[in-house]
C-alpha positions as CSV (number, residue, x, y, z in Angstrom):
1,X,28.3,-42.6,-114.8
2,X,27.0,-45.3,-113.1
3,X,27.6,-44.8,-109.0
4,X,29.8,-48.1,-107.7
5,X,28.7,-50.7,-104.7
6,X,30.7,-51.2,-102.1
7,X,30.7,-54.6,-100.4
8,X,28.6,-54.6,-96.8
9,X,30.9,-57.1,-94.3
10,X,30.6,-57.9,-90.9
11,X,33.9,-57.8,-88.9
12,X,35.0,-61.5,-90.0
13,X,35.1,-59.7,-93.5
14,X,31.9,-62.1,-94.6
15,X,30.3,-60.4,-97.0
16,X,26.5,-59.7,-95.8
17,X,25.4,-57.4,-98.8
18,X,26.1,-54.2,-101.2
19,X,25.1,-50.6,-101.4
20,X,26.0,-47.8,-103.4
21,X,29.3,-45.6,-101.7
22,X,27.7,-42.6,-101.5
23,X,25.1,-43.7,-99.2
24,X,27.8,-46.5,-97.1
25,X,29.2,-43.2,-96.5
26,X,26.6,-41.8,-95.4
27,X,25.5,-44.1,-93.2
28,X,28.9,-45.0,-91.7
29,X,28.5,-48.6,-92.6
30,X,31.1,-51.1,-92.3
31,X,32.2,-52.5,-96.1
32,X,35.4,-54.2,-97.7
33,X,38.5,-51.6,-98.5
34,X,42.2,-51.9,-99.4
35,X,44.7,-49.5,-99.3
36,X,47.8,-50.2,-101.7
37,X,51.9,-48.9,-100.2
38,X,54.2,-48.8,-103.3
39,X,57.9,-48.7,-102.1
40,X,61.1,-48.5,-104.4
41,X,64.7,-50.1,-104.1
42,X,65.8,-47.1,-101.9
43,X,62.6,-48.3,-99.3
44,X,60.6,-44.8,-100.4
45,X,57.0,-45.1,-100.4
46,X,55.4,-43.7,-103.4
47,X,52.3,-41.1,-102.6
48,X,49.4,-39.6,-104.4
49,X,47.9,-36.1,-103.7
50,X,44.3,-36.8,-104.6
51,X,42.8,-34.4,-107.5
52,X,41.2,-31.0,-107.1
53,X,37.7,-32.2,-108.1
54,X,37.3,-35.1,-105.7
55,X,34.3,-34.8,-103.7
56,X,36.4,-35.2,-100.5
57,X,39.6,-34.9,-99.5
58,X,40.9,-33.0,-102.6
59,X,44.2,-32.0,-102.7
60,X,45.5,-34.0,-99.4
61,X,48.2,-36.7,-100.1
62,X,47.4,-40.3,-99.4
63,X,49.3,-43.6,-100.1
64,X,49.9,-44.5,-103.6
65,X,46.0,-46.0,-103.9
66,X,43.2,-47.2,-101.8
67,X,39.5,-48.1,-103.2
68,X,37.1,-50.9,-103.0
69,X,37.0,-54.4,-104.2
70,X,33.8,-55.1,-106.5
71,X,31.7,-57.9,-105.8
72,X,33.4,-61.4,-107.0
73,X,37.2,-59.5,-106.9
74,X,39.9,-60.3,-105.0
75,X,41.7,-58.1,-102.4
76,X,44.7,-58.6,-104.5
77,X,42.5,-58.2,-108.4
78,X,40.9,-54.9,-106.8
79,X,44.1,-53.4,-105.5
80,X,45.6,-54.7,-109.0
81,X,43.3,-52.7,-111.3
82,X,43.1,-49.8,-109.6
83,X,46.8,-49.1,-108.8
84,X,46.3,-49.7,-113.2
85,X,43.6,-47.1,-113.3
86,X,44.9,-44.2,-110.4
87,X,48.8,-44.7,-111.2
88,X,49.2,-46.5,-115.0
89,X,51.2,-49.1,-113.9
90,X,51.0,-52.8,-112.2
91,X,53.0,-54.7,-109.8
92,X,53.0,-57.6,-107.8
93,X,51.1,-57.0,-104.6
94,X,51.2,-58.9,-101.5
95,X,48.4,-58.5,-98.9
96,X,49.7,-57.9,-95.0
97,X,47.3,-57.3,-93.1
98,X,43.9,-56.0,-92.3
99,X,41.9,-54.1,-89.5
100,X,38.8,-52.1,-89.1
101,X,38.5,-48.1,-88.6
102,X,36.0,-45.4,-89.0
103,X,36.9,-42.0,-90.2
104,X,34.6,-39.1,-90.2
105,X,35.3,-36.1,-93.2
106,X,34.3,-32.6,-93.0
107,X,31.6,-32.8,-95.1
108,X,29.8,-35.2,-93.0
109,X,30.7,-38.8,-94.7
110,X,32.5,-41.6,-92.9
111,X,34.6,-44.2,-93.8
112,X,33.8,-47.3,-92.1
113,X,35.6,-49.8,-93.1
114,X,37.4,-53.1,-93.2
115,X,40.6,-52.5,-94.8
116,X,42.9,-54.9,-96.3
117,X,46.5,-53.6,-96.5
118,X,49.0,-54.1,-99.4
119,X,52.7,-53.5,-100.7
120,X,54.3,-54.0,-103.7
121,X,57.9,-52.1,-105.1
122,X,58.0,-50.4,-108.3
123,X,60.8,-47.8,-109.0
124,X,59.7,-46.0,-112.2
125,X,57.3,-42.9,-112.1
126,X,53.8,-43.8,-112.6
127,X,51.5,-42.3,-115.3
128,X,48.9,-40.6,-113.4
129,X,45.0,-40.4,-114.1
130,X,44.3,-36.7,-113.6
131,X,40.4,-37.7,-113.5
132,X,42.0,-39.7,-109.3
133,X,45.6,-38.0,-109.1
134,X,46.8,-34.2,-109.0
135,X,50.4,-35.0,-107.8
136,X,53.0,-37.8,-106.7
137,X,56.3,-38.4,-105.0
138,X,58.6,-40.3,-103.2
139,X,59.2,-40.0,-99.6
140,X,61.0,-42.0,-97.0
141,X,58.9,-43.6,-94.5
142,X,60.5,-41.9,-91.5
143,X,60.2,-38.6,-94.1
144,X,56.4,-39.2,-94.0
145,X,55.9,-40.2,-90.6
146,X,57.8,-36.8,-89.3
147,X,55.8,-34.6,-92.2
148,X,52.4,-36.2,-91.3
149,X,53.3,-35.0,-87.2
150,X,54.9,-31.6,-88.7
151,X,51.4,-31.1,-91.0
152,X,49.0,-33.4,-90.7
153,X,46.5,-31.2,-92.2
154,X,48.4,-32.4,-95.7
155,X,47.0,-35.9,-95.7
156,X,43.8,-37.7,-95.4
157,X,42.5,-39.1,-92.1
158,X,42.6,-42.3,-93.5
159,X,46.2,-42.4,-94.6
160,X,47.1,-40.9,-91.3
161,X,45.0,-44.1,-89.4
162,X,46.4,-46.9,-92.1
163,X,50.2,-45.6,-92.3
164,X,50.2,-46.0,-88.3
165,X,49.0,-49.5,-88.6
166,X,51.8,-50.1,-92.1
167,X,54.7,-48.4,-89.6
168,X,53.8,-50.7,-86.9
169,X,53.4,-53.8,-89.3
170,X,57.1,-53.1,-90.6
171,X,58.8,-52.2,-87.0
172,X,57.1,-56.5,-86.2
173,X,58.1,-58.2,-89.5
174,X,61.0,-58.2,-91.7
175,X,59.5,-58.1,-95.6
């Protein structure tokens, strides 16, 4: 399998090269990222528990899918295929927002990154890929909030970082 690029920005998102993931993780160097918040009718956000076998972060639950955009792909193409390929199912996304963080993982990688955020509502259960996704489920977004305070050990540093940001964005704008 051939190992994927990630896109090199600077922090006006302009894209100034690539370089393989492994080793933008490795370095801690700032690339493109979106992270994808499915919600249903009843305003629950759907999540993913990440598979056993992922190199980090295995078994912690995470919004319903984040990744990176390949080169020539739009926030809203990228987030589109791989909600496809994590979830089995599409949906109309809308891109909210997007900042900058940097996340260190125990096993010595960092995410850097410039993440662009998106929502879009679906209410049927997905069809997981079991190669990206051990688990899923529905949650309020006050349920998660209180659960990720309660246990935060349960969910990746990133989602803990982006969901702040997402609760923030929906306490300032009506969607």
């Amino acid at each position: 399998m051939i190992e994927e690029n990630v896109i090199l920005v600077n922090e006006k998102d302009e894209q100034i090269g690539l370089m393989p993931k492994l080793e933008a993780h490795e370095k801690a160097v700032l690339h493109r990222a979106f992270s994808v918040f499915i919600l249903n009718s009843k305003n629950e956000m759907m999540l993913q528990q990440r598979a056993h076998h992922k190199y980090h972060s295995p078994l912690l639950w995470t919004n319903t899918c984040c990744s990176h955009q390949r080169e020539g792909e739009t926030n809203i193409g990228a987030g589109t295929r791989r909600l496809n390929e994590e979830m089995g199912f599409t949906a109309e996304l809308k891109e909210l927002f997007h900042f900058i963080y940097k996340a260190p993982f125990d096993n010595g990688l960092t995410e850097h990154e410039l993440d662009h955020v998106m929502i879009g509502y679906y209410n049927d259960a997905p069809v997981i890929n079991p190669d990206e996704v051990e688990n899923w489920k529905w949650m309020s977004i006050e349920a998660v909030q209180q659960d990720m305070q309660e246990s935060p050990e349960l969910y990746t540093v990133w989602f803990k970082i982006i969901f702040d940001e997402f609760y923030h964005f929906l306490e300032d704008h009506k969607l």
